[in-house]
Residue frames relative to the residue before (quaternion, step in Angstrom):
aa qw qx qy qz dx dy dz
X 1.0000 0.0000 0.0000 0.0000 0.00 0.00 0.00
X 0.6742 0.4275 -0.2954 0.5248 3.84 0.91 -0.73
X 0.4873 0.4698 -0.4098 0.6115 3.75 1.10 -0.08
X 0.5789 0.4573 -0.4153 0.5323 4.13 0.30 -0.78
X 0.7951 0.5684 -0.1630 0.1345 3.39 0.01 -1.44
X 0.7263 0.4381 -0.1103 0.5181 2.70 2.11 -1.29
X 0.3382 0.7484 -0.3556 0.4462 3.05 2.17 -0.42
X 0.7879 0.3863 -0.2138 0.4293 3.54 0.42 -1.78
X 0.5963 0.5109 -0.4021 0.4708 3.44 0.81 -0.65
X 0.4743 0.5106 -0.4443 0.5630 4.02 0.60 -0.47
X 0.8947 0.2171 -0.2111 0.3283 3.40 -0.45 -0.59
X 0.3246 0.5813 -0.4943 0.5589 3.44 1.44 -0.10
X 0.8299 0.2601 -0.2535 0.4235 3.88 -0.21 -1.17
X 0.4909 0.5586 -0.5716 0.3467 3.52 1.10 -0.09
X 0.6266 0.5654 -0.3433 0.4121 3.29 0.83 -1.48
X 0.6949 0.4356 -0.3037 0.4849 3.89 0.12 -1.25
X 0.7265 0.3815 -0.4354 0.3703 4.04 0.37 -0.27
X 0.8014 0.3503 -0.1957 0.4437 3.57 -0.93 0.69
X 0.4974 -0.7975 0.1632 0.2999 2.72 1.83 0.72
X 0.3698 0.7201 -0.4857 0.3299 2.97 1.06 1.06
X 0.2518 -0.6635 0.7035 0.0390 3.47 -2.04 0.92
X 0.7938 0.0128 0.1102 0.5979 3.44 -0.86 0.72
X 0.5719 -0.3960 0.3988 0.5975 4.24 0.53 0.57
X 0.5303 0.5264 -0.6036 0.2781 3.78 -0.30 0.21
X 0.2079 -0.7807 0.5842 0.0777 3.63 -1.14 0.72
X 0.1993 -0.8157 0.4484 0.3062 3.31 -0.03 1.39
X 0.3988 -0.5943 0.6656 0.2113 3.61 -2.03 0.39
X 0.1530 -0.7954 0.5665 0.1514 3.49 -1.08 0.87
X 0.3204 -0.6451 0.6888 0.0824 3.25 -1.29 1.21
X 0.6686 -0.3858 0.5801 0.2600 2.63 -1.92 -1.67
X 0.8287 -0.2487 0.3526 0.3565 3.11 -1.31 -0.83
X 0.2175 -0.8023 0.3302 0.4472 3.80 0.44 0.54
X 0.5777 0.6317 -0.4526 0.2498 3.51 0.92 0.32
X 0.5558 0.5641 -0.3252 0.5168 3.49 1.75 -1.02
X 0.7839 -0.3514 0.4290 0.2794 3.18 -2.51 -0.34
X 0.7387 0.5642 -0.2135 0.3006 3.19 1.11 -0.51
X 0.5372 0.4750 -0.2806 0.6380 3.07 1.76 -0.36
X 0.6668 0.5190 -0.2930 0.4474 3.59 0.86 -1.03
X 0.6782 0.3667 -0.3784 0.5122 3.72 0.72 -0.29
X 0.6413 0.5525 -0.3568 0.3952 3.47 0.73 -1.43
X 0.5559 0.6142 -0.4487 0.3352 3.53 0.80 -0.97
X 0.6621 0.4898 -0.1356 0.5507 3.64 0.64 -2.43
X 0.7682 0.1577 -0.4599 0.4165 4.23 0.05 0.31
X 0.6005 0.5416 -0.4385 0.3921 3.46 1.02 0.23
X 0.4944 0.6314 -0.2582 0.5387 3.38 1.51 -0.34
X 0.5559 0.3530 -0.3196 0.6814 4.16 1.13 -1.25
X 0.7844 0.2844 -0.4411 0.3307 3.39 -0.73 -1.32
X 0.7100 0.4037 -0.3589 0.4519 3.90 0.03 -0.60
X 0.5454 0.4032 -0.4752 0.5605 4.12 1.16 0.35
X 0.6627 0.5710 -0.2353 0.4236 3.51 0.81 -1.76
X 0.9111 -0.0113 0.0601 0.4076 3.57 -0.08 -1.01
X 0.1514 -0.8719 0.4275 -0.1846 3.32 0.80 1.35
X 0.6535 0.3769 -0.3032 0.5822 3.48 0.81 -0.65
X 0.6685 0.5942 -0.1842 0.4076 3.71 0.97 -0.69
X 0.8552 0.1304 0.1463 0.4798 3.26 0.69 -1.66
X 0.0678 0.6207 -0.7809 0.0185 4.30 -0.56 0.61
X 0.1460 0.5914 -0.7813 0.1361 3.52 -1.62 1.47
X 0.0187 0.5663 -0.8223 -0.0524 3.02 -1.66 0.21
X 0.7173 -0.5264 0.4476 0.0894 2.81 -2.07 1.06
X 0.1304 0.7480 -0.6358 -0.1389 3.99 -0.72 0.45
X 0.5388 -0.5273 0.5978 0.2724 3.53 -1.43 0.55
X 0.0353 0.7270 -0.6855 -0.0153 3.97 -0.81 0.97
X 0.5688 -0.4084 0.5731 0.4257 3.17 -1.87 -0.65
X 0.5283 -0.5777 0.4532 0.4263 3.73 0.93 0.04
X 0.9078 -0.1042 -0.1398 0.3815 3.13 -2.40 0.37
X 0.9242 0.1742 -0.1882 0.2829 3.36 -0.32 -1.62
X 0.3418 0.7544 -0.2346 0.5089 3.20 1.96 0.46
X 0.6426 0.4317 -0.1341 0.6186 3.80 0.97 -1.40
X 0.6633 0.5399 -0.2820 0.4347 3.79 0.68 -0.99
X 0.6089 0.4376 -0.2648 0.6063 3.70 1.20 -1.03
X 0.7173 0.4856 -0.3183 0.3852 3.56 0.63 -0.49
X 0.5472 0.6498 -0.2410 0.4692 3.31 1.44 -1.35
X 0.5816 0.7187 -0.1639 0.3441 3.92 1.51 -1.59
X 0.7999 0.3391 0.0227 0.4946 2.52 0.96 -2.33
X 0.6577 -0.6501 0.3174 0.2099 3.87 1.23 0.06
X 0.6876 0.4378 -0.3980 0.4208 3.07 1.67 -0.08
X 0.6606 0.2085 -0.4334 0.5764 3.24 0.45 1.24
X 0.3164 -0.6654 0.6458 0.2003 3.70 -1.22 0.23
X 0.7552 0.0352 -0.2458 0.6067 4.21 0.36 0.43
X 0.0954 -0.7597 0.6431 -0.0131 3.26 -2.02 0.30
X 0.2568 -0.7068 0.6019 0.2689 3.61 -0.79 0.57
X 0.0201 -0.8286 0.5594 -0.0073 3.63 -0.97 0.91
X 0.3659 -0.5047 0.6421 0.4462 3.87 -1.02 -0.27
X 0.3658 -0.6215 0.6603 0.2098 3.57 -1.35 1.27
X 0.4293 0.3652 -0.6544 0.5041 4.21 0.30 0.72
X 0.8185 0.2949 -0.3149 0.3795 3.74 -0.15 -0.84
X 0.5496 0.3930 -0.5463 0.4951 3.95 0.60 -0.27
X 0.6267 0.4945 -0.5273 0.2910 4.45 0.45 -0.15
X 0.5864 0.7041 -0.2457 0.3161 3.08 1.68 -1.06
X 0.5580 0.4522 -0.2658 0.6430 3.50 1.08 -1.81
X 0.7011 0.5998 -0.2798 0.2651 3.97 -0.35 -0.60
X 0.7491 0.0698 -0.0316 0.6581 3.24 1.27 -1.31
X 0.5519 -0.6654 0.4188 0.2778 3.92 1.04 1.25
X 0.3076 0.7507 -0.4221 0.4046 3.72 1.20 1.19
X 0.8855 0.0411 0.0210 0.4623 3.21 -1.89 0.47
X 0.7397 0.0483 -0.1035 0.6632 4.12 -0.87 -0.67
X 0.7707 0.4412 -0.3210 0.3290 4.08 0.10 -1.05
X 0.4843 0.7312 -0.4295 0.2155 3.19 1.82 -1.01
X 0.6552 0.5094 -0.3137 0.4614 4.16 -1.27 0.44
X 0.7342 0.4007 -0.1769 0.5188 3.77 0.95 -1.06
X 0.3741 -0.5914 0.5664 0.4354 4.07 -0.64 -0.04
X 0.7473 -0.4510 0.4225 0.2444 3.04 -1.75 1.41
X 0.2844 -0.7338 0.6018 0.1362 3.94 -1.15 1.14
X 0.0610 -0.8161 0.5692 0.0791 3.55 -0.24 1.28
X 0.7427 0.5213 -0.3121 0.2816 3.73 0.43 -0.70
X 0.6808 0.3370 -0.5249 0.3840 2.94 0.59 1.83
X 0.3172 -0.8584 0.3828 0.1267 3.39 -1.09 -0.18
X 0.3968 -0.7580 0.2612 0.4470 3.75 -0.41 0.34
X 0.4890 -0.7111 0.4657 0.1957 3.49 -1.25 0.12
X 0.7259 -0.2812 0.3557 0.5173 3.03 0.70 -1.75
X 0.2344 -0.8187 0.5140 0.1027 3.39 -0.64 1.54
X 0.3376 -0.9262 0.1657 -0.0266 3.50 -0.62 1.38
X 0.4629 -0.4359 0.1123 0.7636 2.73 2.00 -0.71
X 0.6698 -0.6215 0.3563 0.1952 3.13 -2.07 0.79
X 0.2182 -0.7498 0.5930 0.1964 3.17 -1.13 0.41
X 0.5780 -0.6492 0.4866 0.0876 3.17 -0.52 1.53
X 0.0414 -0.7439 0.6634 0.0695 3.97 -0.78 0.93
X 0.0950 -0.8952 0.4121 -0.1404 3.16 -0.14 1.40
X 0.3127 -0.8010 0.5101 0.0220 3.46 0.14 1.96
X 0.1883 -0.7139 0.6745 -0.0020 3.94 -0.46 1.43
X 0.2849 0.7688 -0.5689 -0.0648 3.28 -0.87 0.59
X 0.4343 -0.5277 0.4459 0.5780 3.85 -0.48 0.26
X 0.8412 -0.3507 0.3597 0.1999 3.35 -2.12 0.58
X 0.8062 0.2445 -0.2720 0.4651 3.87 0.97 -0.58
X 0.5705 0.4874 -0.4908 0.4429 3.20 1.23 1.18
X 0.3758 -0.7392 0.5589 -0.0053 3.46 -0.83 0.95
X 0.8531 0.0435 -0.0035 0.5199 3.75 -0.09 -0.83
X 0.6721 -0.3839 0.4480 0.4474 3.90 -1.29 0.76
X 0.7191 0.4667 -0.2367 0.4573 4.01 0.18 -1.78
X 0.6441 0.5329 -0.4271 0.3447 3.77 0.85 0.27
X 0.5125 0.7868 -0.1402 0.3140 2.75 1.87 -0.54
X 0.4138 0.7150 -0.3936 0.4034 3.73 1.99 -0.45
X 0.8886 0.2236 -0.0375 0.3988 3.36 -0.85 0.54
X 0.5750 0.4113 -0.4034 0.5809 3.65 1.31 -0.25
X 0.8664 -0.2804 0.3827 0.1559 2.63 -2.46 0.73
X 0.4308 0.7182 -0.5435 0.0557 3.78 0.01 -0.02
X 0.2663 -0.5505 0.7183 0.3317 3.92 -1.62 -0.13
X 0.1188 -0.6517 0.7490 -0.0137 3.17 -1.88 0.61
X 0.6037 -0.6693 0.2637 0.3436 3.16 0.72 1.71
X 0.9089 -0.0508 0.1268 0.3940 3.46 -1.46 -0.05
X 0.2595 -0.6514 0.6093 0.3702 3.82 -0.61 0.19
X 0.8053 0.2013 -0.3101 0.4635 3.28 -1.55 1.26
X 0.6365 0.6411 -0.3698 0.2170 3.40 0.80 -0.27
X 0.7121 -0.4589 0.3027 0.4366 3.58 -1.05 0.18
X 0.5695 0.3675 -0.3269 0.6586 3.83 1.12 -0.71
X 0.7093 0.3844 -0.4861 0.3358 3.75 -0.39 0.02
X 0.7182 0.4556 -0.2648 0.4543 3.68 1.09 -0.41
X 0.4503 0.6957 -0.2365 0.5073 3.23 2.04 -0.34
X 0.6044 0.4519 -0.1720 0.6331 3.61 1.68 -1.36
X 0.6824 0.6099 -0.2430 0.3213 3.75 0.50 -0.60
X 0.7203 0.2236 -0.1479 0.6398 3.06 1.76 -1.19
X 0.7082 0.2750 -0.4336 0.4846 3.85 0.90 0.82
X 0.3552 0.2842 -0.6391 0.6202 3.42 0.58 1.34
X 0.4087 0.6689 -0.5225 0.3354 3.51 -0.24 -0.53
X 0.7965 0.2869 -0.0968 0.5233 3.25 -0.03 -2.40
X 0.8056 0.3514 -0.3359 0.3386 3.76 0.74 -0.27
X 0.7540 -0.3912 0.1741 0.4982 3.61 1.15 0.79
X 0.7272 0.5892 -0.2766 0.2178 3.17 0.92 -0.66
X 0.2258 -0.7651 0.4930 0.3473 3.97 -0.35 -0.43
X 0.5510 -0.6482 0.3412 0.3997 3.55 -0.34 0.69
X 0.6874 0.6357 -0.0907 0.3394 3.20 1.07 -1.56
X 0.7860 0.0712 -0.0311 0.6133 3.44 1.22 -1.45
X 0.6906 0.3705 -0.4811 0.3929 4.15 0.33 -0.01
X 0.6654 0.5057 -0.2524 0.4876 3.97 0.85 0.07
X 0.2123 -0.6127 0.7349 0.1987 3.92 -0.84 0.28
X 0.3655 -0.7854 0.4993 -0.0119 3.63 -0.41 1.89
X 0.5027 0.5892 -0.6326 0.0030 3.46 -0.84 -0.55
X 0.6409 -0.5063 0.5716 0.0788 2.90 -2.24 1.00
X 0.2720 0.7814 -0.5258 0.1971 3.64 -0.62 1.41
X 0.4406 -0.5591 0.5150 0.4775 3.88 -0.87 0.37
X 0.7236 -0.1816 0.4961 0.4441 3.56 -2.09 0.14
X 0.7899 0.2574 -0.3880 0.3990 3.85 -0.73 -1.02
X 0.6849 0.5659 -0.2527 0.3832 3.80 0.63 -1.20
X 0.5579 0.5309 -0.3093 0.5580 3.61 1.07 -0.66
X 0.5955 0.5654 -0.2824 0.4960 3.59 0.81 -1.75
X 0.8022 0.3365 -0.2373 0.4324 3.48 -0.01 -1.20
X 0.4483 0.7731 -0.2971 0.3364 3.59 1.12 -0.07
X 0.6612 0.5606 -0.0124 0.4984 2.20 0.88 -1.96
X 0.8312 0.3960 -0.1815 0.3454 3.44 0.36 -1.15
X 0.5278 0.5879 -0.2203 0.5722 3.64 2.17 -0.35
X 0.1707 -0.9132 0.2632 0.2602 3.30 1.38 -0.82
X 0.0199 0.7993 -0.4693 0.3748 2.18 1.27 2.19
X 0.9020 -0.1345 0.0668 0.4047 3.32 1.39 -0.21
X 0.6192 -0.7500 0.1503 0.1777 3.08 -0.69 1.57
X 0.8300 -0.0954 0.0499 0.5473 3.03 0.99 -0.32
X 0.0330 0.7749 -0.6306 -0.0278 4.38 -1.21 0.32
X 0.5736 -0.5506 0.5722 0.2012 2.36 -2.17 1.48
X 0.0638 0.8173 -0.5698 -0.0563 3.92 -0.94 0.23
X 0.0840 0.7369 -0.6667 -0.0742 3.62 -0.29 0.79
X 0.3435 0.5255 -0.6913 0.3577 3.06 -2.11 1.13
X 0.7288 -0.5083 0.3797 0.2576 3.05 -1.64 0.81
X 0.2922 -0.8054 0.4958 0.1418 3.55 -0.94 1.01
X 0.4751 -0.1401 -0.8341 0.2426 1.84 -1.43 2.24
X 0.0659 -0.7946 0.5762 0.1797 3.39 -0.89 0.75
X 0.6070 -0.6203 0.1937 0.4575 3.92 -0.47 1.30
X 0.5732 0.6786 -0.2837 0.3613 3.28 0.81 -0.98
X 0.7834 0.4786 -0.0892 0.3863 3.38 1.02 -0.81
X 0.6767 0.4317 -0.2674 0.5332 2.35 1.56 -1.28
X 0.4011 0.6747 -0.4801 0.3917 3.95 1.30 -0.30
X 0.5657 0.6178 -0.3606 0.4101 3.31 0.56 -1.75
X 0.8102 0.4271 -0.1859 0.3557 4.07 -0.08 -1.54
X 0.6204 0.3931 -0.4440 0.5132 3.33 1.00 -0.04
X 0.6676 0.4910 -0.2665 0.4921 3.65 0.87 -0.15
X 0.8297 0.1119 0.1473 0.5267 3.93 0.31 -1.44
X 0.3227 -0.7020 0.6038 0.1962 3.47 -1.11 0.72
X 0.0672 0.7547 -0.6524 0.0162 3.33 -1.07 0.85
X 0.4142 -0.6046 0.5525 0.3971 3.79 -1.63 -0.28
X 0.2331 -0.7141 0.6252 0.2117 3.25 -1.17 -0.27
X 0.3988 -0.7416 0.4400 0.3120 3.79 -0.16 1.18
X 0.4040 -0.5816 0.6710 0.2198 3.21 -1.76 0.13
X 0.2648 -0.7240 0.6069 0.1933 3.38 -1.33 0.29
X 0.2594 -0.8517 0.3176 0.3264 3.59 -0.28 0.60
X 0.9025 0.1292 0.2590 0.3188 3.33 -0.87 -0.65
X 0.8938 0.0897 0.1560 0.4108 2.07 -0.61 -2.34
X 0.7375 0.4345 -0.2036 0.4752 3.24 1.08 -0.61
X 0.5737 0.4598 -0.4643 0.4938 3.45 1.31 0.35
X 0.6126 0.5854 -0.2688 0.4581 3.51 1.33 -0.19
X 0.5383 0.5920 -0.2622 0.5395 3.16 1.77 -0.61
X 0.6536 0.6509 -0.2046 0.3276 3.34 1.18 -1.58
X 0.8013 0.3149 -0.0851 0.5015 3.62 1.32 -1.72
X 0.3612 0.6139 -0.5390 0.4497 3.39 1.37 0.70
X 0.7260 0.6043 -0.1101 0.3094 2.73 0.54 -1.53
X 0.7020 0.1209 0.1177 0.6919 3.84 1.13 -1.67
X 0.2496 -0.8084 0.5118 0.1491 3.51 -0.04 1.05
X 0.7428 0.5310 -0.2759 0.3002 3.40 0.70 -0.21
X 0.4748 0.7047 -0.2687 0.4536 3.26 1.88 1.16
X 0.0228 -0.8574 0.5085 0.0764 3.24 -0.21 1.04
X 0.5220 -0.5890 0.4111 0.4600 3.44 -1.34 0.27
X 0.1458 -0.6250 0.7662 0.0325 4.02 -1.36 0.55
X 0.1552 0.5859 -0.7928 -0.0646 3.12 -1.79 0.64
X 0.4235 -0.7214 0.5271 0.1498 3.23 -1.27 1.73
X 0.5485 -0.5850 0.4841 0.3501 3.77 -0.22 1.06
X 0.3584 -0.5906 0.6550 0.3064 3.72 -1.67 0.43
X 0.8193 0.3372 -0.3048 0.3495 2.97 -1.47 1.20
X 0.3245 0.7598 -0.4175 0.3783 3.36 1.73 0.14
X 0.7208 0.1078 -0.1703 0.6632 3.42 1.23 -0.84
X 0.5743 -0.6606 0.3653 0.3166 3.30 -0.79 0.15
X 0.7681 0.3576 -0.1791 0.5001 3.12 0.88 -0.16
X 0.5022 0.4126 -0.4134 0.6377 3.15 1.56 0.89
X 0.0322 -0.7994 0.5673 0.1952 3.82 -0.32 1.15
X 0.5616 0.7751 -0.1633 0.2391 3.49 0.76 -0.18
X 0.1019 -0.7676 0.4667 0.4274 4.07 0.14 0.13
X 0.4108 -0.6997 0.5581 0.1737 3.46 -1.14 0.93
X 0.2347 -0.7526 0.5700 0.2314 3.86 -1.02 0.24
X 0.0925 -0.8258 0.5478 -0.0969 3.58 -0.62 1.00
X 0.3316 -0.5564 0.6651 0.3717 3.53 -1.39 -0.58
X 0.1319 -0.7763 0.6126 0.0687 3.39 -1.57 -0.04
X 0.3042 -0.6255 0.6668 0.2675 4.30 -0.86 0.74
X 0.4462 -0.6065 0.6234 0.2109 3.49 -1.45 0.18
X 0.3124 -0.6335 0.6292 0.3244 3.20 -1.05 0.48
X 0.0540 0.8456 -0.5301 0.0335 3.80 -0.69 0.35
X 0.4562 -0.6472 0.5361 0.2927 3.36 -0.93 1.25
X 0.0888 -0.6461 0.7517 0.0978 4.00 -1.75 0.23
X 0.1098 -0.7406 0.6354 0.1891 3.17 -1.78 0.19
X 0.4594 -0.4032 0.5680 0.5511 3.84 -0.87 -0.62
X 0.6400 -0.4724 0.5658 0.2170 2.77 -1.91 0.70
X 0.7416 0.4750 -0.2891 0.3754 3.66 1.08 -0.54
X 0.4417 0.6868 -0.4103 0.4059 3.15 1.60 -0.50
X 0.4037 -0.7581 0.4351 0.2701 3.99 -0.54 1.34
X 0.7422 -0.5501 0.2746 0.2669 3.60 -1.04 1.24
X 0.6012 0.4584 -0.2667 0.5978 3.48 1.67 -1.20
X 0.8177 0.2961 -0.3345 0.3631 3.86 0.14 -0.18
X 0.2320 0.7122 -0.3453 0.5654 3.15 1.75 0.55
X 0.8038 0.4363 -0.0838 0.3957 3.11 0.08 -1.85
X 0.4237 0.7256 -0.2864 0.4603 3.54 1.86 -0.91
X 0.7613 0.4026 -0.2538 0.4404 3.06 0.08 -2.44
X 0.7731 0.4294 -0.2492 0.3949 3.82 0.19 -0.98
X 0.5482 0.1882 -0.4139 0.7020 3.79 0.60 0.10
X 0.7066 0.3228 -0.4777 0.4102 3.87 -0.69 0.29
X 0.4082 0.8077 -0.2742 0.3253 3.38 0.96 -0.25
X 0.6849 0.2874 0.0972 0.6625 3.05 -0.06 -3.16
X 0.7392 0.4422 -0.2796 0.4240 4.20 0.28 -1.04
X 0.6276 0.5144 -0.2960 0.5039 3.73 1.03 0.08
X 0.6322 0.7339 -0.2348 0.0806 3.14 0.79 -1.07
X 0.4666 0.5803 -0.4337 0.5074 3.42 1.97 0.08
X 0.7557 0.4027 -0.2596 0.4465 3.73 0.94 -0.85
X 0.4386 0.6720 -0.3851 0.4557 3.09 0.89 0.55
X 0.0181 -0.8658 0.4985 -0.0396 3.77 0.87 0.99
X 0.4172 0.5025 -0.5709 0.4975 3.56 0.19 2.08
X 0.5496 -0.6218 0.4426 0.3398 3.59 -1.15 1.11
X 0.4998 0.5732 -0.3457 0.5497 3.89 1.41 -1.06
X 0.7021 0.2068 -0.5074 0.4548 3.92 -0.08 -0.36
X 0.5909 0.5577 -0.5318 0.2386 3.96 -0.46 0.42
X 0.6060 0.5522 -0.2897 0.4939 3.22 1.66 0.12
X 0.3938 0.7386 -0.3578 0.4139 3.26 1.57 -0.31
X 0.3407 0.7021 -0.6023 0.1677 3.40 -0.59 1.30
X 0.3510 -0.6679 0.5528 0.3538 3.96 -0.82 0.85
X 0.7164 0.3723 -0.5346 0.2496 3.51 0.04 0.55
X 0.4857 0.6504 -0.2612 0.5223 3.22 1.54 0.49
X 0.4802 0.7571 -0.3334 0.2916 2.83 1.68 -1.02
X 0.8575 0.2671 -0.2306 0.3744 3.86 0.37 -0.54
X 0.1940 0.8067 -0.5116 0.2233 3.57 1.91 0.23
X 0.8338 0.3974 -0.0264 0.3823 3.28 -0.86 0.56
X 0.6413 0.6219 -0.2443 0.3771 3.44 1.10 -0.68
X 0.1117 0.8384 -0.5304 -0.0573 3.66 0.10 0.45
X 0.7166 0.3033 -0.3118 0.5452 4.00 0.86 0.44
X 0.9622 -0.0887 0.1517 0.2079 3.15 -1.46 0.71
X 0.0450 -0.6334 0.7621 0.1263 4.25 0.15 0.62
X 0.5962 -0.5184 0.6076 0.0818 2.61 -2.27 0.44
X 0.3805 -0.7942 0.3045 0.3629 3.68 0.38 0.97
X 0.3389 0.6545 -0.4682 0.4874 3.92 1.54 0.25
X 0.7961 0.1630 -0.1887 0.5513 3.21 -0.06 -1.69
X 0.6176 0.4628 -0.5411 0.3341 4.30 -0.16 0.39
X 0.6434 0.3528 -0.4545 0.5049 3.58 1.26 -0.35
X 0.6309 0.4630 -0.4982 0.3734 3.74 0.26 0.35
X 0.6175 0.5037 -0.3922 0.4596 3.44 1.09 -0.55
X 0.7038 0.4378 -0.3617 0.4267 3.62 0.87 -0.94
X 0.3007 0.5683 -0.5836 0.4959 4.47 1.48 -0.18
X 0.7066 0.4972 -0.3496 0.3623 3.75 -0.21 -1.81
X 0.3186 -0.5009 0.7374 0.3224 3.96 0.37 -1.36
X 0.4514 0.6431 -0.5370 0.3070 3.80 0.51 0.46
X 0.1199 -0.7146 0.6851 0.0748 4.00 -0.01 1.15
């Protein structure tokens, strides 16, 4: 009977790690106000219509990336949507992770669409290198867009700390900054359009920097996890132009424990779902994109589906 007993208890906590209810495995998002909860929600919703015999998720509400990753660590959830700058961070015990030992016990899935680092500046600035000495926010303190600003002043001479007058604000607060002239200019990752911004344009003209070349070329040597982005002209209105940038991926992760076949699920339900998947973010979904951006480890689920595809 104490052999029975401990048997059921084993699987009671199997069931409860990785955030699971009744076999459900929870997915981390975000905030229910951001993109991340709003998409994550709509593919937990297909995959759990789409591949039922395969897959029971349900949705959890986080603080986002470096938040879902600690969760993703600790097991109470088994997937997560993340920015691939912060899954390199939590991985190789860097920058926000830097001080703590590297988080190995997860992996990536699938990169999903870009998030767009978008340089706000009022109208009489013109180039990134105008930027010494002016007024700028770099979002949130600790946040993925503030370390994003850190390593592209960086490539352009600057030091966050001493060639800028810093402060630490959300997307709307920066926006509204900006427009009070309280301040010269913000860093803003997130998908383009991002509301905030697009508020701003019905109200205030601003620019949006460019990244060059040389120094976006300088940038993804340097931080593999940077792709090129150009933010169409006319995204904001008052920007008529297409603008050249970098961009982080959003990107799905799993535990390492999460079994290879339900892995293999999320990612072919994923790219093969992706019309029923009623979010503007699932039209970017493509598996040959799938690993853009990645700079640690696929999950051997989502690599045997890429390697079915011929995707190297």
């Amino acid at each position: 009977m104490k052999k029975i007993g401990s048997l059921v208890l084993s699987m009671f906590l199997a069931l409860n790690l990785l955030g699971c209810s009744g076999n459900r495995i929870g997915v981390a998002t975000g905030g229910t106000s951001g993109t991340y909860y709003g998409f994550g929600s709509l593919v937990v919703q297909t995959l759990n219509e789409k591949c039922k015999e395969d897959l029971s998720l349900k949705v959890v509400s986080t603080g986002a990336s470096k938040a879902n990753i600690q969760l993703v660590d600790s097991k109470e959830v088994g997937f997560a949507i993340v920015q691939n700058d912060v899954m390199d961070y939590a991985y190789n015990g860097t920058d926000m992770f830097e001080g703590t030992e590297p988080i190995t016990s997860f992996s990536a899935i699938a990169s999903c669409y870009p998030e767009a680092i978008q340089i706000i500046s009022t109208k009489n600035i013109n180039s990134i290198n105008e930027l010494r000495g002016k007024r700028i926010s770099v979002g949130d303190a600790g946040s993925g867009t503030e370390f994003n600003a850190k390593q592209i002043l960086e490539i352009y001479g600057m030091d966050i700390d001493k060639d800028i007058i810093k402060s630490n604000q959300s997307f709307a607060d920066s926006c509204e900054a900006i427009k009070n002239g309280f301040l010269d200019a913000a860093f803003v990752t997130a998908g383009s359009p991002t509301t905030a911004v697009t508020e701003l344009s019905t109200t205030y003209e601003f620019n949006i920097l460019s990244i060059d070349t040389a120094h976006s070329n300088s940038l993804k040597s340097k931080y593999k996890y940077y792709t090129n982005l150009t933010i169409p002209a006319g995204t904001y209105s008052c920007v008529p132009n297409d603008v050249n940038t970098v961009a982080v991926m959003a990107t799905f992760i799993a535990n390492n424990e999460i079994s290879e076949d339900e892995v293999y699920a999320f990612t072919k339900g994923l790219f093969e779902n992706k019309n029923e998947i009623a979010h503007a973010k699932a039209e970017l979904l493509d598996p040959n994109t799938g690993k853009s951006g990645i700079s640690i480890p696929l999950h051997k689920g989502a690599e045997r589906y890429y390697t079915e595809l011929g995707i190297k």
